[in-house]
N, C-alpha and C positions, 0 to 999 in steps of 0.2 A: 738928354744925356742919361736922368735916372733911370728911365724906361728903357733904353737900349744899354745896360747893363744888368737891368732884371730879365732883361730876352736871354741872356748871356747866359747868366747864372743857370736858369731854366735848361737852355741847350745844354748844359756842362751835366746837371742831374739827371738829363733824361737819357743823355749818352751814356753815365753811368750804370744808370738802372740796365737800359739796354746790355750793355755790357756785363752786367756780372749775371743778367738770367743766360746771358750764352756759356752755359758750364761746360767745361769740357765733358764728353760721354765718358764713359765705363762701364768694364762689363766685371762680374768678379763672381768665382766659385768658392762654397766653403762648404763643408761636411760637420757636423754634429761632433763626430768621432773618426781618428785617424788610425783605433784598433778597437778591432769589432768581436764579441764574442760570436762562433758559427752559428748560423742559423737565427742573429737579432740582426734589426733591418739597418743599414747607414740611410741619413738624412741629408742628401743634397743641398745646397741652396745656391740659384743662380741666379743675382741681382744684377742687373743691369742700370743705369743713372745716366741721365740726359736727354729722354725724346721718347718717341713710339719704338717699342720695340718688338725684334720677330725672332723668338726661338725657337731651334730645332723640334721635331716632338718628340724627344724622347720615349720610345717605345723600350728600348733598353739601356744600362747603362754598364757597358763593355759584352759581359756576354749575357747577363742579369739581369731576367725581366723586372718591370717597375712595377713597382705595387699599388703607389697610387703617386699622385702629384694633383698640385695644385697652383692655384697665381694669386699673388696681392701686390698691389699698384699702390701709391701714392705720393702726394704733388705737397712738397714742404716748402713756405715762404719763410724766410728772415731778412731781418735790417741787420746789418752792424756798421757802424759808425757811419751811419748813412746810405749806405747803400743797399738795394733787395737783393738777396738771392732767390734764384727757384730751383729745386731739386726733384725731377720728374722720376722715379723710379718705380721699376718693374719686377717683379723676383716670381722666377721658378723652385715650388716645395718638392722634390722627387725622392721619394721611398726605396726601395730596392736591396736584396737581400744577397751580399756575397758570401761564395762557399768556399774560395782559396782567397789569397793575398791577392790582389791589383792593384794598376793605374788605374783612376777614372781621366776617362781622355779631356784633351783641349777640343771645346766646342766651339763655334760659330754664333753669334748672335749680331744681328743686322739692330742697328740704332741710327732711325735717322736717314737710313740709306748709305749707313757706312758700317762696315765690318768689324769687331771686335772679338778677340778671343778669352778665352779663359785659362787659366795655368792646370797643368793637371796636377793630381791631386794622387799620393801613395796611400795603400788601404791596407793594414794587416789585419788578417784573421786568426785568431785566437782557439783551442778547443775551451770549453768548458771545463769547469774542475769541480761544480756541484750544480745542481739541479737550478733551473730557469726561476729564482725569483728578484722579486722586487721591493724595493722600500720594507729593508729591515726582517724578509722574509713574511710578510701582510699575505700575499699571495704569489702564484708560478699559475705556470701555464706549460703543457709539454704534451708531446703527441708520440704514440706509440703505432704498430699495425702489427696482424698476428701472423704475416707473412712480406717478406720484403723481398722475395724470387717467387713471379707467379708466371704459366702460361697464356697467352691469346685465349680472352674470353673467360678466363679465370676469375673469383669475384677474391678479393679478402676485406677484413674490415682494419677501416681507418678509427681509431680514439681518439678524441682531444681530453687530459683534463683539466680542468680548472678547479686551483686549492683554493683556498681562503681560512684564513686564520678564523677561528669560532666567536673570538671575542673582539672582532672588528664589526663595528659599525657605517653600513655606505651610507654618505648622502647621493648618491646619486646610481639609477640602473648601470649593472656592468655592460659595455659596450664592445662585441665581439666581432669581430672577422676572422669566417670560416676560411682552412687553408685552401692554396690557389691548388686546384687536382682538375686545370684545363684537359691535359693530355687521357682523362681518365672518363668513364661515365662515373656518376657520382649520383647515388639516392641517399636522402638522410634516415637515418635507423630509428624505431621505436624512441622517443626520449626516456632515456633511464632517471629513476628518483636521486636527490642526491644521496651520498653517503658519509660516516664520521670516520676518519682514520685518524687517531691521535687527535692532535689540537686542530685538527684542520677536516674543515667541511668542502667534499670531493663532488663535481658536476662532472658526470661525463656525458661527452657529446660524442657519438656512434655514425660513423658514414660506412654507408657498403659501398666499395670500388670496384671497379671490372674492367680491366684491362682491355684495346682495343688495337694498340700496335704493339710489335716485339720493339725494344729498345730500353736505353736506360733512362729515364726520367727521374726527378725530382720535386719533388711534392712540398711546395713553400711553406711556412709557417705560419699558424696563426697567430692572431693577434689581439688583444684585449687592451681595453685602459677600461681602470679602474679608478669613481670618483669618492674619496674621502674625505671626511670635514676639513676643513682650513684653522687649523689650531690657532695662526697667526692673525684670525679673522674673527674679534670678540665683541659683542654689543656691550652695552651699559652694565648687563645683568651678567656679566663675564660667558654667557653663552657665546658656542664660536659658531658662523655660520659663514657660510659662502660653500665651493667645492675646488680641493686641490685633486688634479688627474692627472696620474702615473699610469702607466702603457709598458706591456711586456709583448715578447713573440718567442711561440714556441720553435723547437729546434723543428730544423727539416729533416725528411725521410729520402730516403733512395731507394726506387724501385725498378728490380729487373725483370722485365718483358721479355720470359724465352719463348718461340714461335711455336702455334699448337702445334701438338702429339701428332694427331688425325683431326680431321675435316668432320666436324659432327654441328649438329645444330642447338646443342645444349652441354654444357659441362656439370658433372656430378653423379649424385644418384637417385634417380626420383621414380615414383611410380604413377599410375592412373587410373582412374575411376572413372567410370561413364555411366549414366541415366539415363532411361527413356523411357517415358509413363506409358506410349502404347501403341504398337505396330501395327497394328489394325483398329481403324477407324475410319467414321462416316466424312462423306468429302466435306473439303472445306474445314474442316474439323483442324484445330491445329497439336501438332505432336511437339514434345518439347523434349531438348536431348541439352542434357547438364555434362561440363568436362569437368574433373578434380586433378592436379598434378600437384604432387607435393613431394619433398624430399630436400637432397641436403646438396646444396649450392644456390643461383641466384637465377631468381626466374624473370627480373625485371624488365631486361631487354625481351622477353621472350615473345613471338606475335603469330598468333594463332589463326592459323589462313581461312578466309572464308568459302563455305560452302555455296557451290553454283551446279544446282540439277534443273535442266529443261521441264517449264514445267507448273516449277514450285518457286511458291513464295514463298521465302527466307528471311527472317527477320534473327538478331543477334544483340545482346548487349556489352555493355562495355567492361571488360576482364578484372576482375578483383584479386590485385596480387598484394600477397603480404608478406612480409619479412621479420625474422625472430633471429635473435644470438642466442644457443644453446650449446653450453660447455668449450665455450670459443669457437662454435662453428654455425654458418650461414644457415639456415634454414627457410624454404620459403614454400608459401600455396599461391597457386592460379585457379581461378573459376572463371567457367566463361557456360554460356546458355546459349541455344539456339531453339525456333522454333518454325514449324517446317508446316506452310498451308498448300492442300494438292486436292486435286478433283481427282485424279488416276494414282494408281501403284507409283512408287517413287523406291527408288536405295540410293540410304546415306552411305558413299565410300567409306571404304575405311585411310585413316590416317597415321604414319608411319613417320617417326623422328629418332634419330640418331644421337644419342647422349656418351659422349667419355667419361668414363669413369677415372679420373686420374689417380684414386690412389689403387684401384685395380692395375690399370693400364688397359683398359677394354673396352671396346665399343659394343655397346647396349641399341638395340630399339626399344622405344617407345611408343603401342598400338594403340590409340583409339578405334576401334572394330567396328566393320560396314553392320549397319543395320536395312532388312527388308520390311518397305512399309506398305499394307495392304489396304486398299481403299474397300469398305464395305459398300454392295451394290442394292440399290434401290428396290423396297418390296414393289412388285408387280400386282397388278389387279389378280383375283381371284381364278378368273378364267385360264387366262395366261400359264398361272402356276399349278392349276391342278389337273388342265387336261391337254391330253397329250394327242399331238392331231397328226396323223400321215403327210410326207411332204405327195403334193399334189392333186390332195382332196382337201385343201384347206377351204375355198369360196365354196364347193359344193355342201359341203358339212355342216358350216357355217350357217349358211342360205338355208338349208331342211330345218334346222333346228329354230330357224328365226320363224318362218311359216306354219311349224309346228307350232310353237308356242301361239302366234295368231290365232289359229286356228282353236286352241284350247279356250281363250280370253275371252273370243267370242262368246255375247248370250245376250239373251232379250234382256232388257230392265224396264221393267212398270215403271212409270211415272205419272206421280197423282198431281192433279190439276191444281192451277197455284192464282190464285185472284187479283187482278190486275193493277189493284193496288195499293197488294205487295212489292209490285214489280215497280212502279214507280215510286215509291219509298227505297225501294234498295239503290235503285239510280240515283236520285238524290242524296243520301248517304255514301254513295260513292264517289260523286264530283266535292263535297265537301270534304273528304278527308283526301283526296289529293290536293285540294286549294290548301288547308292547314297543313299539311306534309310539306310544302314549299316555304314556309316560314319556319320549321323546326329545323335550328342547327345540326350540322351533320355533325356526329362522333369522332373528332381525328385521335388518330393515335398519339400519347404521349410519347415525348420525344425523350424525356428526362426517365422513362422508366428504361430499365438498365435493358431490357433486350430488343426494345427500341432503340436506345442510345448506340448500341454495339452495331447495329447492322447500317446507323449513320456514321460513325464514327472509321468502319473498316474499309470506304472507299478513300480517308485520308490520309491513311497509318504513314503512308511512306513519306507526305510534306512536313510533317509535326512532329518530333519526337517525344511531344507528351501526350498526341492525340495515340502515338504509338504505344506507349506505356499502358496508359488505361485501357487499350482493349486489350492487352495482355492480360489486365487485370479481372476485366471482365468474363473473357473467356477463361480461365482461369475458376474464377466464380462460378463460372454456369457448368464446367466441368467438376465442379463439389469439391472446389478448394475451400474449407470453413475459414481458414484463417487470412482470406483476403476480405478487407474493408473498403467500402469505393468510399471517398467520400464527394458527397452530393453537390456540394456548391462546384467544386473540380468539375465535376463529371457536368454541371448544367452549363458552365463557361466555357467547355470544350465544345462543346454541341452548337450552343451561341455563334460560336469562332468560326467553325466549318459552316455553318449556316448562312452565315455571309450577318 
């Protein structure tokens, strides 16, 4: 009887138990902030409680891409007055930056294999009434550009900066994200030093943008958190340590895409320089032709087509462009080298591009100019170049002059009697120095002296592009460049390599 009442009891607990881990699901939406200053981010959260769950993936949130999101899960156990609970829950972090008032809509979240919604949620947007800072004005963060109506292919520059109070102290690196400029190409600018305005030490962060479709866009803002000491966090010795982290985001930009002027291949004003050490030269010999473009707008996307003459081998390296802000305006240089190997006469075309000048209103070209390369021809033997022979008396002329000359050559020569042995001493001096001639190693050329090296080196130029480089460098060299340096261990690992 006692034992079938402690079965009892047991069944009574464990249906319990069972019972209260079957929680009912929910799904629930909440927001950080229900009014948002323009251009700072709202903080999603979508927790979900009861089972495995499956939510939407938020790519946007109404018409407002997401900036970032993230997940954390976890499984909470308690008793109370006996009984367990378990609490499985799931929650979506999602970022996203609105620029008018919204709804964030009711979403969908599968729990279980059962459906649950979420309420949505009213969002006002606010302007600003003073500049982007945070905690007490410590630091802001705010983004400017020096033009906000550009055309197709247009470059302007994008600023972020970042303030900081002078007499604050971080405990921890500032931690930044660059704004979202998808719709844009985007290279980032020289890093400028920082600077003092007032109480506040100024980091600007410089992007050159270039527009690549007509339309309006919107260019998100950045974002920073900043870690400061934990005042409320003090050891023994009243020192405070730990890190508290405040986060700000710059306002966003609107930018309008008018559709190019004219059809050109470059926008702005630039001009060009071209080099070429030497138009005539012996074959094989390589000629080398330097491009310069420099001028005012953005050369980055710019791609400089390669040369293809029947023939000639073309070798080219990789383009060096660089970027400068001068008086708030874009400026940039391109270098680019080619070097041109030919046994015959060869012409480099000439190359012709097309640049707008927007604030002319003009279309310009741009010539790189054909050059004619002349192959120097091989000295001939003596005969050949100094005498001049009738077509059709060539074998006869030839022939007299060869019989003649026999003829002169001819003569007796005395020879005085030689004792026999002499003659066998010199034979025996002869078969000895061909037996030790068979044990004296042969002479090979060095592989690692540089005009040995070069003439291994130039049947691999095209597999290696360092095997490439050093005979540039080499020829280069032997052409009475002083200021190339091979260096040796290079140059012997190269040789090695191709060697097998």
């Amino acid at each position: 009887m006692v034992k079938s009442k402690k079965l009892f009891l047991t069944l009574i607990v464990i249906q319990s138990m069972f019972l209260s881990l079957l929680q009912a699901a929910s799904v629930r939406a909440t927001v950080d902030t229900i009014e948002v200053v323009k251009g700072k981010p709202v903080t999603l959260r979508i927790k979900a409680t009861g089972g495995s769950a499956v939510f939407p993936l938020f790519k946007k949130i109404g018409n407002y891409t997401v900036v970032s999101k993230s997940t954390s899960s976890s499984n909470n156990w308690s008793m109370v007055n006996g009984s367990v609970t378990s609490e499985v829950s799931t929650a979506k972090i999602i970022r996203f930056i609105p620029q008018e008032d919204m709804i964030i809509p009711s979403y969908t979240v599968n729990i279980s294999g059962r459906d649950y919604k979420t309420d949505t949620i009213e969002i006002k947007v606010v302007k600003a009434t003073a500049p982007s800072t945070t905690h007490n004005g410590v630091f802001s963060l705010t983004m400017s550009a020096n033009k906000t109506k550009v055309h197709v292919g247009e470059s302007f520059m994008l600023t972020v900066f970042f303030s900081l109070r002078r007499d604050v102290r971080l405990s921890q690196e500032v931690q930044y994200t660059p704004p979202n400029m998808s719709e844009f190409v985007v290279v980032p600018a020289e890093e400028q030093p920082a600077s003092i305005q007032g109480n506040y030490q100024v980091q600007e962060l410089r992007y050159i943008v270039t527009a690549e479709k007509e339309g309006n866009f919107s260019i998100e803002p950045a974002q920073t958190k900043v870690g400061l000491p934990d005042r409320g966090r003090r050891d023994i010795f009243g020192m405070t340590f730990g890190t508290k982290w405040y986060q700000t985001a710059s306002n966003s930009l609107e930018i309008e895409v008018l559709p190019q002027i004219q059809a050109s291949d470059l926008i702005g004003d630039f001009s060009v320089k071209t080099k070429i050490d030497a138009t005539e030269v012996k074959a094989n010999t390589p000629v080398n032709l330097s491009i310069h473009i420099e001028g005012k707008g953005n050369l980055e996307s710019f791609d400089f087509p390669k040369y293809e003459i029947a023939g000639v081998t073309i070798y080219s390296d990789e383009a060096t462009i660089k970027t400068k802000v001068q008086d708030g305006a874009l400026y940039s240089t391109f270098d680019k080298s080619f070097v041109f190997i030919s046994e015959e006469d060869f012409v480099i075309s000439e190359r012709l591009f097309t640049v707008y000048n927007s604030k002319e209103d003009t279309l310009e070209n741009l010539i790189v100019p054909a050059f004619d390369v002349k192959i120097k021809a091989a000295k001939t033997s003596s005969l050949t170049s100094n005498t001049s022979v009738p077509r059709g008396k060539v074998h006869t002329d030839i022939k007299q002059e060869v019989l003649t000359k026999e003829v002169i050559v001819e003569k007796e020569i005395e020879v005085e009697k030689v004792s026999w042995w002499m003659l066998v001493l010199a034979f025996v001096a002869g078969l000895m120095s061909m037996y030790i001639v068979r044990f004296v190693p042969k002479k090979k050329p060095n592989p690692f002296k540089e005009s040995e090296a070069l003439k291994i080196l130039y049947a691999h130029m095209s597999g290696d592009p360092e095997v490439e480089a050093m005979v540039r460098q080499l020829y280069a060299k032997k052409n009475g460049d002083k200021n190339i340096s091979i260096d040796k261990k290079v140059l012997q690992t190269l040789v090695k390599r191709v060697q097998g």
